[in-house]
N, C-alpha and C positions, 0 to 999 in steps of 0.2 A: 826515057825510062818510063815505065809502066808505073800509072798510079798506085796498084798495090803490089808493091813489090816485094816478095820476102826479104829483107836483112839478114843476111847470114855469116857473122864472123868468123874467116877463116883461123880454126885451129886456135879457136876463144876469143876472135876478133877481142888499144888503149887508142897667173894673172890674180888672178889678183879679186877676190869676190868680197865685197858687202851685202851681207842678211839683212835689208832695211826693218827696221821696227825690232831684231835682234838684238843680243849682246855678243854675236858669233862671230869674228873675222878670222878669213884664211888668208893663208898665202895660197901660192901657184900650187894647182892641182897636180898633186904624182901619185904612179903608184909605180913600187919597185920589190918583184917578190925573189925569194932564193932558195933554192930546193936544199934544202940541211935533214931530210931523212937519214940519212947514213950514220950523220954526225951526232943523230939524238937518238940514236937505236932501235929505227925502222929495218926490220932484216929484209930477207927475200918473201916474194909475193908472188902465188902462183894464183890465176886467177880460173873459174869454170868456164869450157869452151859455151858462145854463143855471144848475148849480146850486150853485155858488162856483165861489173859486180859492183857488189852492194858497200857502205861504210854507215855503220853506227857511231856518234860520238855522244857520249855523256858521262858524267863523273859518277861511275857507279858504285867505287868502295866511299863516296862522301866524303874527299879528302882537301876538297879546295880546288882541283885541278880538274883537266877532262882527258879522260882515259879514249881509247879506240878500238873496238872491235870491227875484225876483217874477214866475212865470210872467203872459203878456197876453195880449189877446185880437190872435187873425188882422189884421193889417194894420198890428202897432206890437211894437216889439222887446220881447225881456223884459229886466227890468233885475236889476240887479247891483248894490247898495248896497255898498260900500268902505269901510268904517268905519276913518276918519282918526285920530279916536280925539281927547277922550271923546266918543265919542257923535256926533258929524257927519259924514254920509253925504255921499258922492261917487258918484253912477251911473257906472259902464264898463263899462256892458253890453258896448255896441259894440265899444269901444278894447278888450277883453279875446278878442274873438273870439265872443260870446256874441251874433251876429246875425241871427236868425232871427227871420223879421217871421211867419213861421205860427202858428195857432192853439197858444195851451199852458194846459194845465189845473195840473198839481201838477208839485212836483221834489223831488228828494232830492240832498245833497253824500253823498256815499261815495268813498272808497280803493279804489275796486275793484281797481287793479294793484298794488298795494303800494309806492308809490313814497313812503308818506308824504306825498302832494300829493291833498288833495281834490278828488275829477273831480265832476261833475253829470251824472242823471238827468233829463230835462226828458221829461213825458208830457204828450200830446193825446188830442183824443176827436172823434165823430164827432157831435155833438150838433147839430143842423137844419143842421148844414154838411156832409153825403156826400159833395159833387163837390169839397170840398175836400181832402176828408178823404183820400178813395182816390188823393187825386196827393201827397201828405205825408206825412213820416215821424209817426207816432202816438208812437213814442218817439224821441228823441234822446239822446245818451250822449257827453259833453266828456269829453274828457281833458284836465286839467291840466298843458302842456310847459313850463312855468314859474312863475316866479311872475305870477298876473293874465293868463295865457294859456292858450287854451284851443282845442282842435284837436276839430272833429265827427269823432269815429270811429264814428259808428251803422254804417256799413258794414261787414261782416265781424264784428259783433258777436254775433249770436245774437238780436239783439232788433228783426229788422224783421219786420211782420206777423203778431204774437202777437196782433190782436184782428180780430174781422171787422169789415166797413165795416156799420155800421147809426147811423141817424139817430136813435134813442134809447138808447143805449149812452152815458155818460159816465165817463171817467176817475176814478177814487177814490182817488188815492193811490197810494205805492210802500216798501217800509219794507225794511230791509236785516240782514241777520242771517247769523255760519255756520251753515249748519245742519247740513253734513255733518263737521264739525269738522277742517276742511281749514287753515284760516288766513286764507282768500280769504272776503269778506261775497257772498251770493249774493242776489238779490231778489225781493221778493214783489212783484208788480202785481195790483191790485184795479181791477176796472170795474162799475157801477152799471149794472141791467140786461142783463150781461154774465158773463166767467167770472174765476176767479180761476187768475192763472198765475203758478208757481215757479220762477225762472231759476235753474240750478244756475252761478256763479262757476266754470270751468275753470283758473283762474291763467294761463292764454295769453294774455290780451287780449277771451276774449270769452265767451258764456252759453250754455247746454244747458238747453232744457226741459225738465226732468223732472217737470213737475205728475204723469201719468198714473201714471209709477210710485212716486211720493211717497205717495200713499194720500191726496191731497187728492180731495175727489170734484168733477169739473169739471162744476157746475150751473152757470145762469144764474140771479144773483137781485142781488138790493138790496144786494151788497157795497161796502160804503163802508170807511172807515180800519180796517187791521189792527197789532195791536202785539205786538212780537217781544220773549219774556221766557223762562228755564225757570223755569216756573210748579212744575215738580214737582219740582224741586233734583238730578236726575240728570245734570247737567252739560251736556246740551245744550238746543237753543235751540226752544221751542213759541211757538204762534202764538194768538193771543184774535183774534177774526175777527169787527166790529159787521157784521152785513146788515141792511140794510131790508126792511120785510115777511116779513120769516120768521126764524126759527131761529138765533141766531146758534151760533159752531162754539167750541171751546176743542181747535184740534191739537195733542196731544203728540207728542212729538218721539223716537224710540227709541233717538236716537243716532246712528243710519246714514241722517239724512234721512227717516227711514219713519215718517208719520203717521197716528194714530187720533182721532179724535172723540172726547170725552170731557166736551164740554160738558156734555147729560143727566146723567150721574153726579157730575157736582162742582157741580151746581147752577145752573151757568151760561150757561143756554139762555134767555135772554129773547127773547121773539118779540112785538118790538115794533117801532116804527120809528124803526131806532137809528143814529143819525150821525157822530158824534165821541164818541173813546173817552181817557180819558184812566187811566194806571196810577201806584199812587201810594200811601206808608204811610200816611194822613189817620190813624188812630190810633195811631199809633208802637208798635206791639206786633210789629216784625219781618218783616211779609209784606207784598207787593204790593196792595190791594185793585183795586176796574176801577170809575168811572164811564162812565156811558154816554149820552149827550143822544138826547132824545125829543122826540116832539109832546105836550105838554098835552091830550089831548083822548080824550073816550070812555073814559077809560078807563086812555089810556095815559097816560105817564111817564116823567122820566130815573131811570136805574135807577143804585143802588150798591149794590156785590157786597160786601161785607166777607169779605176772606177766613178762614174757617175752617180753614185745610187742618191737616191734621197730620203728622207723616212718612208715609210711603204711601198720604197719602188725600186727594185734590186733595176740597174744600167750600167752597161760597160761600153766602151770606146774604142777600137783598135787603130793603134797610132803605132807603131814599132817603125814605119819608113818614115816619121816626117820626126820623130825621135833619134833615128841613126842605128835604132837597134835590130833592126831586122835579120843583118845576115849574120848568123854564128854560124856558116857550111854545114857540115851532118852535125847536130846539136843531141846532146846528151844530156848530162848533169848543167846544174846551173843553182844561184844564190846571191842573194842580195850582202851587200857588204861595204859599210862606209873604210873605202881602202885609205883614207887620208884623214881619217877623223874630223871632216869637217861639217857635220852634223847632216851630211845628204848622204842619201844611200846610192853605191854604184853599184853596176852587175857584170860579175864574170859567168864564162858559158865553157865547158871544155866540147870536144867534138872532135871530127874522125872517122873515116871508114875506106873499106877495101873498095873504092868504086871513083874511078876515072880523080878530079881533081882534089876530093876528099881525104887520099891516099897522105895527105901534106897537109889538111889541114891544122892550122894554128889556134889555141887555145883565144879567147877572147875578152878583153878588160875593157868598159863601156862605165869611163869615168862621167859623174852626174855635174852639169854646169853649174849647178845650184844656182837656177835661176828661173824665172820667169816669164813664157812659159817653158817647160823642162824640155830638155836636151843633153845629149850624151855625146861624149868623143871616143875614139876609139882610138884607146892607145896602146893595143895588145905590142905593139912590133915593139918598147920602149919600155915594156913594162917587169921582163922576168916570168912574165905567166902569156907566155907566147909559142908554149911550145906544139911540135908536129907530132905527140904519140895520138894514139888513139885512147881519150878520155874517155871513162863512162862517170862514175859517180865521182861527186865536186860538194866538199862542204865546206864551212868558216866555223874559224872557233878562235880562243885567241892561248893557241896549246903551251904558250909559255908564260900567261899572267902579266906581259911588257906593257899592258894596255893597247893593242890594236889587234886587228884580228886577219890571223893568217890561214891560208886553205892544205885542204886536202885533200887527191886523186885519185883516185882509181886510174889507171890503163891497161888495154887491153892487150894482148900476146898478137904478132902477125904484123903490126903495124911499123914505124921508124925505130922502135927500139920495144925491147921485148918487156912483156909484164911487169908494171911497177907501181908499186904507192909511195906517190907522192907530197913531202910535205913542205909546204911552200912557205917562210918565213917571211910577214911582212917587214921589212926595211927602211920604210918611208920613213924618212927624215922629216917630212910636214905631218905623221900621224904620229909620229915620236915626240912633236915638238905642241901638238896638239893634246888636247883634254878627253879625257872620256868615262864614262859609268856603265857599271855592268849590274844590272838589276837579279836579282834573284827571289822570285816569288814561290814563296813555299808554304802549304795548308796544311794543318794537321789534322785533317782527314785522310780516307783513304788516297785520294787525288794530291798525293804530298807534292808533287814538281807541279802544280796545279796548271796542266795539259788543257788548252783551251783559253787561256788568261789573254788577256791585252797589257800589257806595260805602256805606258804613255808619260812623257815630261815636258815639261813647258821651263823653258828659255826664255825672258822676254815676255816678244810676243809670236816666237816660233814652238814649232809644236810638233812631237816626235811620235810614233808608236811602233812599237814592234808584237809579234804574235810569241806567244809560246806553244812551240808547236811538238809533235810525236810523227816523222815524219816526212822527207820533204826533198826535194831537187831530182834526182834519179836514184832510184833506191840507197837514198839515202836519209840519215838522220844527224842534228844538230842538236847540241846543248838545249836542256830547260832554262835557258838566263840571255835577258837580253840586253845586248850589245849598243851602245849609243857613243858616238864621237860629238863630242860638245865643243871644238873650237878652244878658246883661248879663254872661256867664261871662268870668274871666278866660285860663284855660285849657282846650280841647276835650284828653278825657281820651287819645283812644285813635279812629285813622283806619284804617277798613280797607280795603282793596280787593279783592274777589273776581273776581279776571280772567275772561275766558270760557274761560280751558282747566285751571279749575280748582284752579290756585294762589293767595294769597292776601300781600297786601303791607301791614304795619302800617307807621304813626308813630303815635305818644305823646309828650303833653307839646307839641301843635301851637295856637300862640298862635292866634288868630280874626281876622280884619279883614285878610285877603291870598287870594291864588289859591295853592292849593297844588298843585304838580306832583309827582306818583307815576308813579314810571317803573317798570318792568323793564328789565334788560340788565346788563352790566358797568358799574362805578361803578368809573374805574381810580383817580380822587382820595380817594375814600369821605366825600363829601360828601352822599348820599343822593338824588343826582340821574344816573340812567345818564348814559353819554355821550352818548350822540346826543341827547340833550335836554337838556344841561347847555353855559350862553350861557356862563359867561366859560369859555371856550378857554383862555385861557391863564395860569389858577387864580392870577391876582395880585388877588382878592379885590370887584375891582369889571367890572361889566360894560359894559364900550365898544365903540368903536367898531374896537378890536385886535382884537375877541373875532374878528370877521366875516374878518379880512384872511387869513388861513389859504387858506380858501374862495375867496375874491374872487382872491388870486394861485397858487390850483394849488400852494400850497407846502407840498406833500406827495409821497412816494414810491404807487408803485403796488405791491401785494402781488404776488409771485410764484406764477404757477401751478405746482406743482410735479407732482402728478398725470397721469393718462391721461386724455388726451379724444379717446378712439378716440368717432366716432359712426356710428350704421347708421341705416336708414332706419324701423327699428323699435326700435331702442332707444335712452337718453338718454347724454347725454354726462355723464362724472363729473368737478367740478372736486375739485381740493387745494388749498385756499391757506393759505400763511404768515401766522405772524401778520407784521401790517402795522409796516412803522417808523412810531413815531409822532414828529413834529420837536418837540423838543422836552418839555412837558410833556401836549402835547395828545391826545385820546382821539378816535378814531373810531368811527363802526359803516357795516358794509361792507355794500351789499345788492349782489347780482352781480345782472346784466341782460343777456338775450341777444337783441342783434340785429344786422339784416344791415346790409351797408355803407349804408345808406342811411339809418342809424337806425331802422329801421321795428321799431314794443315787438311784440316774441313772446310776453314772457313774465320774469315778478320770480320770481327766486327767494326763498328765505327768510331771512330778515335772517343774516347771520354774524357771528360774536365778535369784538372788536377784540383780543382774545388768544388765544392757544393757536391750535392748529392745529383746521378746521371741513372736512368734507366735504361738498358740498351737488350735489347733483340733479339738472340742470336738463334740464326732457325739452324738445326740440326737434322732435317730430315734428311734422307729416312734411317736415320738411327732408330730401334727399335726400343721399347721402354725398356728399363733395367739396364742401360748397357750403362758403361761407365763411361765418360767422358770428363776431363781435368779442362780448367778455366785457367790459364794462364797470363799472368799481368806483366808484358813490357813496357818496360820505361826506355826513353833512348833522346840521347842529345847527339853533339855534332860528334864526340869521342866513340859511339855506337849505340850499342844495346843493350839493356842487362833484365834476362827472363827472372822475372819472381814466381814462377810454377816450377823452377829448379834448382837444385844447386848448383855451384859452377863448377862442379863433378860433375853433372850431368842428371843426378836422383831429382829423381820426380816429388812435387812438395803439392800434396793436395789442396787448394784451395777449397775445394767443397766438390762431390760431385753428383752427380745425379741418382734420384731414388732406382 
């Protein structure tokens, strides 16, 4: 086979361990998965021809659970899986606004306005479709105006015509990060065969290209999934970049968006052809390591990086043959996933293609020995996640709340059995019978899933961490909340959360077998849950159906603007507001929002205190002077949102507006 070979899918090408110095013991390692899509109201799945598709998962009406969005192919809507909760899906794609019958390849959910309401990225490609491609938006961009609604705002966004029309160009994926340490997540877009472009987030509503002056270098090559981490612990956010057929890149990040290459000197330039990237502790020793899926063949290989680094000195390792984990055949999607809950992360890979032994390839489960030094078995033929479709995108979630965490598929058309999403129920009897915590780190700032965080816990004297990512495996993305199998422990010693702006939030003494929410903001109860994410409202100790009524009847005051809000046609308008009356014993958090009579979003400001007096910002250009523009104040706990700039008619209630 020819080093560069086009890929082309036809017709859319699918014992017993002790933790010494622990408190963690296992029984014998299993894993045993079970395809129950049908059974929880996964429908039919038609996927774009070429070379997968994409899966978003995250809980995007805020309901406890995680929901799944399914880009499809040209001629059939994408869906929208609703998780009703445990675990059964309800499609609204349509009913949600989400109706678009054009080609879609991958999506991402991000915050991009700060409204705390998950908006979607949905991306297309030009792949043997040109004349469709050059009448159709390539990217599309929801916003979120409610709960389960959803408004196209690609227009006016910054994100129309960022790729040129060519008939071998595919989509790779989108992954979201700040990079300029603004507050607002800005986006990476990847295309195969194509360039890689860095949308700079403006906070107004829409994106500014800044690849050229980013230091990213704008070639054309085999860019498939990139993932957003600081790898070098200076606070902000660098980029590990898989390409196919050449070079992959490691950008760091200087802090002002300004990136250097640095792969070569840390080790981590493989130049193979590389797919699905997944980041992840598999030896519990503190740092991120990088798996990377490969082709089996000549030579090549899926690679793992074990990270080395030391303070000032990014090093990686490549060990994947003396680990076991090298061969997953044609490798696609892939992600890290403690399958038996026993506090060690193992990795599945799915994989697949129209080419000689491939045609059969089997999906792959690379259970972790948890031991010293690490080693993996492969126990894909015993496990239930062994099958012969042709897999593209592969993620973990734990879609019914059971406490372990089960996957998700993509497969592609052409292969052993035709187009399917598949959802894989974990069953393990030893992760059922084991312990586990689900962390969920939420800011009340713009960066509410706070994209970029480190989660870390300490057991003992064993020691965990997981990323929160925007992001990740083969166009694919996973839950903001991370996922930990603790063993048989009665007590997790100590939770930490390393935010993306570089403060850090402990609990100690955090029981195991519940979702745990860490917030930032004022805690006006001192309950350890800020306000805007703290459900019972009105702290009489149980959470009902009162908590919501607040909300639902406007029954609250609106803060006074007390400030100047002199504005020019060059400069921004300053608000002042009071702290808020709160009725009763309830707690708010205020984010201000400026738009014209018409509602039409300019622009989130940055979350404000529910005490003390906040000065905040909000630039308005190029409004011109004299226009009118209304200051709207939401309040929003876990029950939703409720605008004090309107009634819940819909009339507009002026707060104050501009001279």
């Amino acid at each position: 086979m020819e080093r560069r070979l086009r890929r082309q899918r036809r017709l859319g090408v699918c014992t017993c361990y002790l933790i010494l110095g622990a408190l963690i013991t296992v029984a014998h390692a299993e894993a045993d998965f079970t395809e129950v899509g049908g059974l929880r109201g996964i429908g039919s799945y038609t996927q774009e021809e070429g070379q997968g598709g994409g899966i978003a998962a995250a809980d995007f009406d805020n309901d406890g659970d995680i929901d799944i969005f399914v880009p499809s192919a040209a001629g059939v809507a994408d869906q929208l899986y609703r998780n009703l909760g445990p675990g059964i899906y309800e499609e609204i794609g349509f009913a949600a606004g989400l109706d678009s019958t054009a080609s879609s390849r991958s999506a991402l959910w991000v915050d991009y306005d700060g409204d705390h309401l998950l908006d979607l990225v949905v991306t297309a490609d030009c792949w043997k479709l040109p004349d469709e491609c050059a009448t159709t938006k390539r990217i599309r961009l929801y916003r979120q105006v409610s709960d389960a609604s959803f408004a196209d705002v690609t227009t006016g966004s910054g994100l129309v015509g960022l790729f040129p029309v060519d008939p071998d160009s595919h989509s790779a994926g989108v992954s979201a990060g700040d990079f300029d340490g603004d507050g607002f997540l800005d986006l990476l877009f990847r295309e195969w065969e194509g360039p890689t472009v860095l949308m700079r987030n403006n906070g107004m509503g829409g994106f500014t290209d800044v690849t050229a002056s980013s230091g990213i270098s704008q070639f054309f090559a085999g860019h498939w999934q990139a993932m957003i981490h600081d790898f070098d612990g200076d606070g902000s956010q660098d980029i590990y970049s898989a390409i196919d057929f050449t070079t992959n890149r490691l950008w760091i990040n200087d802090g002002n968006g300004n990136f250097t290459d640095q792969a070569v000197s840390a080790g981590a330039d493989n130049d193979m052809n590389d797919m699905g990237v997944s980041l992840a502790d598999w030896d519990n020793d503190g740092d991120l390591d990088i798996y990377v899926t490969n082709i089996k063949i000549n030579g090549l290989h899926n690679v793992f990086l074990r990270n080395d680094s030391t303070v000032g000195t990014l090093a990686f390792t490549e060990i994947a043959a003396s680990l076991g984990v090298d061969d997953g055949g044609w490798g696609w999607g892939t992600t890290a996933v403690d399958v038996d809950n026993d506090g060690w992360l193992d990795l599945v890979a799915t994989n697949g293609y129209d080419q000689g032994s491939f045609v059969s390839d089997t999906s792959r489960v690379f259970l972790n020995s948890a031991t010293t030094p690490l080693a993996f078995t492969d126990v894909s033929a015993t496990s239930g996640f062994n099958d012969a479709f042709w897999g593209s995108a592969l993620v973990a979630f734990d879609h019914d709340r059971d406490g372990d965490l089960d996957l998700l598929q993509t497969c592609a058309p052409g292969g052993p059995a035709p187009a399917d999403l598949r959802l894989l129920d974990n069953q393990s009897t030893l992760a059922a019978s084991n312990k586990y915590l689900v962390v969920q780190p939420r800011m009340s700032g713009t960066n509410h899933r706070a994209i970029g965080a480190v989660v870390r816990i300490t057991v003992g004297s064993q020691q965990m961490m997981r990323l929160i990512s925007a992001g990740s495996s083969f166009l694919g993305q996973e839950p903001a909340e991370a996922f930990f199998g603790v063993g048989d422990v009665l007590i997790v010693d100590q939770v930490t959360v390393e935010w993306p702006d570089g403060t850090t939030t402990q609990r100690t003494n955090v029981n195991p077998n519940q979702v745990l929410l860490v917030t930032t903001g004022p805690d006006a109860d001192g309950d350890g849950v800020a306000d805007f994410a703290d459900p019972d409202d009105d702290n009489d100790g149980t959470i009902d159906s009162q908590d919501c009524l607040p909300l639902d009847d406007q029954a609250w005051s609106l803060p006074q603007a007390t400030g100047s809000l002199v504005m020019t046609a060059s400069n921004p308008a300053t608000l002042e507001w009071g702290a808020p009356p709160l009725p009763g014993s309830l707690s708010w958090t205020f984010d201000t929002i400026a738009t014209s009579v018409a509602d039409d979003f300019l622009g989130a400001a940055s979350c404000l205190e529910s005490a003390g007096v906040d000065t905040q910002t909000v630039d308005m250009d190029p409004a011109l002077p004299g226009s009118i523009r209304y200051y709207l104040t939401r309040a929003t706990n876990l029950c939703g949102h409720g605008d004090g700039g309107m009634t819940s008619g819909g009339a507009a209630r002026t707060v104050r507006s501009c001279p």
